[in-house]
Backbone bond lengths (Angstrom), bond angles and torsions (degrees), N, CA, C in turn:
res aa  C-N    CA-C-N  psi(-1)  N-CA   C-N-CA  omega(-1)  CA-C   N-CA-C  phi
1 X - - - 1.454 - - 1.527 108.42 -
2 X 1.193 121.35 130.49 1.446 121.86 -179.98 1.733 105.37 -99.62
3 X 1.177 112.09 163.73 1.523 127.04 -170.82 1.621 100.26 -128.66
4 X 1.154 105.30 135.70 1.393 122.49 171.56 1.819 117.08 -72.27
5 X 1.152 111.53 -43.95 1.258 97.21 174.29 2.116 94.63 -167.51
6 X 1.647 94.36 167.32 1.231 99.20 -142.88 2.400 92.72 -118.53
7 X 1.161 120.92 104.60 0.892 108.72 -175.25 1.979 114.81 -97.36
8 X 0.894 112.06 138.87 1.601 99.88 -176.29 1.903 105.02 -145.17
9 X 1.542 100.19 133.25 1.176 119.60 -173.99 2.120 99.48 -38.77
10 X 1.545 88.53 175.08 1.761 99.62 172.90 1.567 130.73 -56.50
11 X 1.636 78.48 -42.83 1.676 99.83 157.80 1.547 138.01 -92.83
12 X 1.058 99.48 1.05 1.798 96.14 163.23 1.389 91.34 72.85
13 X 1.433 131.05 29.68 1.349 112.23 171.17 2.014 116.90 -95.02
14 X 1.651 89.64 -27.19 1.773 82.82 -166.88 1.610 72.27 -130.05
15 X 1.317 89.69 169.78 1.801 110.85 -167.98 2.192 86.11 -130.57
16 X 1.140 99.96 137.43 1.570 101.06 156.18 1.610 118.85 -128.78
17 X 0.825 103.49 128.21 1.971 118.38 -179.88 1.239 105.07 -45.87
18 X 1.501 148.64 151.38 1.013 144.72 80.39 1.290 145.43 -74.40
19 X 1.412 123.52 107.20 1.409 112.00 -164.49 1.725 107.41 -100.82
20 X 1.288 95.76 176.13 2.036 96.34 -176.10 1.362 97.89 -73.85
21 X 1.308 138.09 -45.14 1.010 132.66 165.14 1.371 129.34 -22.75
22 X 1.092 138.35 -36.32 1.239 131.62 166.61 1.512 130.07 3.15
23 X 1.814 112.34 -50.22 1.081 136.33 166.20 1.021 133.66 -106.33
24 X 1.482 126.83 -173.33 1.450 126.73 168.47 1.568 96.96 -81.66
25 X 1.445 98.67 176.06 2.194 96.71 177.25 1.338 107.03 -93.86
26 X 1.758 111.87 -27.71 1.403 104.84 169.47 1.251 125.47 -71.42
27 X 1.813 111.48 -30.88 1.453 106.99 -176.30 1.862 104.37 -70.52
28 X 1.223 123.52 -28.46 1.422 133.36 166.44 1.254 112.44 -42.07
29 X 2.137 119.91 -58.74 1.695 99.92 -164.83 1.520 95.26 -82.87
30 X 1.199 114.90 -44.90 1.694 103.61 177.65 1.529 125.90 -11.60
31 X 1.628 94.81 -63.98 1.284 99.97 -175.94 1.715 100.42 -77.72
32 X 0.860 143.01 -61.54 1.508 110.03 157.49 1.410 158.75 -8.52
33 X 0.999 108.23 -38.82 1.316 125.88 173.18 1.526 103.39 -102.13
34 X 1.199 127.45 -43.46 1.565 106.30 167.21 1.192 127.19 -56.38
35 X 1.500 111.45 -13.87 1.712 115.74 -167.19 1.416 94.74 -100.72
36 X 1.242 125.22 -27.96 1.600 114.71 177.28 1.305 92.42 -101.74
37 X 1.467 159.86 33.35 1.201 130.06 124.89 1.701 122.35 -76.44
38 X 1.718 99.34 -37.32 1.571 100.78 154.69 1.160 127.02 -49.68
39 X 1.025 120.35 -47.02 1.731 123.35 176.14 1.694 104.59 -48.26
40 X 1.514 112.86 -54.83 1.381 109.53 -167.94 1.555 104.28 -59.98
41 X 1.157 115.84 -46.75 1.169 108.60 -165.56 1.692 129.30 -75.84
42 X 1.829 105.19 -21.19 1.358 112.86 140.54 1.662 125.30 -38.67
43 X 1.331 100.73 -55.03 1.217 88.27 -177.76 1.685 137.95 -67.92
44 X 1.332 86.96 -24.29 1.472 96.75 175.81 1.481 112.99 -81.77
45 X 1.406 105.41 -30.55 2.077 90.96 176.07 1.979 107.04 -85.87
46 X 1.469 98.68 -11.06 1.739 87.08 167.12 1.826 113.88 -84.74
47 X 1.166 107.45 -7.44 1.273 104.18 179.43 1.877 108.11 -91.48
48 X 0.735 123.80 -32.31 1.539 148.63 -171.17 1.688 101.28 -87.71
49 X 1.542 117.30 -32.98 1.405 104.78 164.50 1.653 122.27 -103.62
50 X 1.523 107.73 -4.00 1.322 103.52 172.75 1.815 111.58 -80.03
51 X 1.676 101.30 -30.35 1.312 113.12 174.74 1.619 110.83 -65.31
52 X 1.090 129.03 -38.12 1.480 100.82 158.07 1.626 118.58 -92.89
53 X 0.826 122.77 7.59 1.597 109.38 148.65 1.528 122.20 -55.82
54 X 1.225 99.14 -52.93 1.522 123.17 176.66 1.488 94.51 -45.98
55 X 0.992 120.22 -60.14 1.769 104.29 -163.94 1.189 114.91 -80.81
56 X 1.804 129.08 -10.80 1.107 138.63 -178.63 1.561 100.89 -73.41
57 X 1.726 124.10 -63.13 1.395 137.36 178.19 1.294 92.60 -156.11
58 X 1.285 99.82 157.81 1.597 122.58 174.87 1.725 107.60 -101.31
59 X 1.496 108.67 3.13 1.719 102.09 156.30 1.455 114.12 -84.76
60 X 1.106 110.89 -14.53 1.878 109.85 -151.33 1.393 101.52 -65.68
61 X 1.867 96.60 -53.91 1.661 100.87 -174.39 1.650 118.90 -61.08
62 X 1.308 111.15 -29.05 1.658 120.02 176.64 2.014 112.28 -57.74
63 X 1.432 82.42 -50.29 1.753 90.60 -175.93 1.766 111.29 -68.54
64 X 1.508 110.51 -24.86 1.130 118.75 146.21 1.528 131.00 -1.58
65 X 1.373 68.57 -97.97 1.925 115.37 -171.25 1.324 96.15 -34.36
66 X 1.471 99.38 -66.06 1.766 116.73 -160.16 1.575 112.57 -57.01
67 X 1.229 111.06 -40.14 1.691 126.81 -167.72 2.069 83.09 -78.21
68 X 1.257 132.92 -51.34 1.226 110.57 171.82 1.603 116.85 -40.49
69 X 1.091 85.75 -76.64 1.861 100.65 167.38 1.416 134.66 4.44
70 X 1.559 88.23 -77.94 1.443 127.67 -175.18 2.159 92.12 -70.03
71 X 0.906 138.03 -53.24 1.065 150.55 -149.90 2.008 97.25 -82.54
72 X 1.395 100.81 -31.16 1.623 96.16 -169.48 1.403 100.22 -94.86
73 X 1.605 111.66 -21.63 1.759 136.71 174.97 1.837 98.55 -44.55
74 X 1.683 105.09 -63.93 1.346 110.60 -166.67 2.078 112.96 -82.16
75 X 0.840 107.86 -20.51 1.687 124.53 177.20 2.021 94.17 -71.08
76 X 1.571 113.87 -37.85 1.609 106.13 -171.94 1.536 96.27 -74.36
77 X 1.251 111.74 -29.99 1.269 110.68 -159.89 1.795 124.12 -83.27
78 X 1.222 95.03 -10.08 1.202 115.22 178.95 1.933 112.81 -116.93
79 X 1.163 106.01 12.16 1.700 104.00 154.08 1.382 110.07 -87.92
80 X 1.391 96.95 -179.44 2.208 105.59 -161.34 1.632 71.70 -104.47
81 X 1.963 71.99 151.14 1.789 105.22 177.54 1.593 95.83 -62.36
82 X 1.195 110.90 140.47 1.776 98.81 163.00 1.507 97.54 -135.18
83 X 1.779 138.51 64.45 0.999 164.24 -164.49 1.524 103.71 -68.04
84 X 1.292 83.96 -56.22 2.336 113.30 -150.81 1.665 95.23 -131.48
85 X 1.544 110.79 39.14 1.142 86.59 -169.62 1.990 95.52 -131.53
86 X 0.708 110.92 144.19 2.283 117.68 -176.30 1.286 79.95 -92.95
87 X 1.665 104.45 118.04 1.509 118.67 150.98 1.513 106.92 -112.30
């Protein structure tokens, strides 16, 4: 049986498995393919709304960006340390 990836405490004392198995394969592409059809379609209404920003001012989309930024800046900063921690 092969394992997808291999997680091990701070100390290298215990190892825990993850296998692909985890799920079913259908409940797997499902959720796949719903998450990259969202994706596509993000992209196309962020492209389609930065493009009329663009023609409105060429600050709008910049001040944008940053207020995303700044907003995902304070959301990292406020999750728990998980340093020393077995997830």
């Amino acid at each position: 049986m092969k394992y997808s990836m291999i997680a091990r405490t701070s100390r290298n004392e215990d190892a825990k498995l993850f296998g692909k198995m985890n799920h079913e394969i259908t409940l797997r592409t499902t959720g796949y393919g719903f998450l990259s059809a969202v994706c596509r379609i993000g992209g196309i209404l962020g492209s389609l709304t930065f493009g009329s920003f663009i023609g409105i001012s060429r600050a709008i989309p910049m001040v944008t960006t940053a207020g995303v930024l700044v907003v995902g800046a304070f959301a990292a900063l406020k999750l728990p340390e998980t340093k020393d921690v077995l997830m």
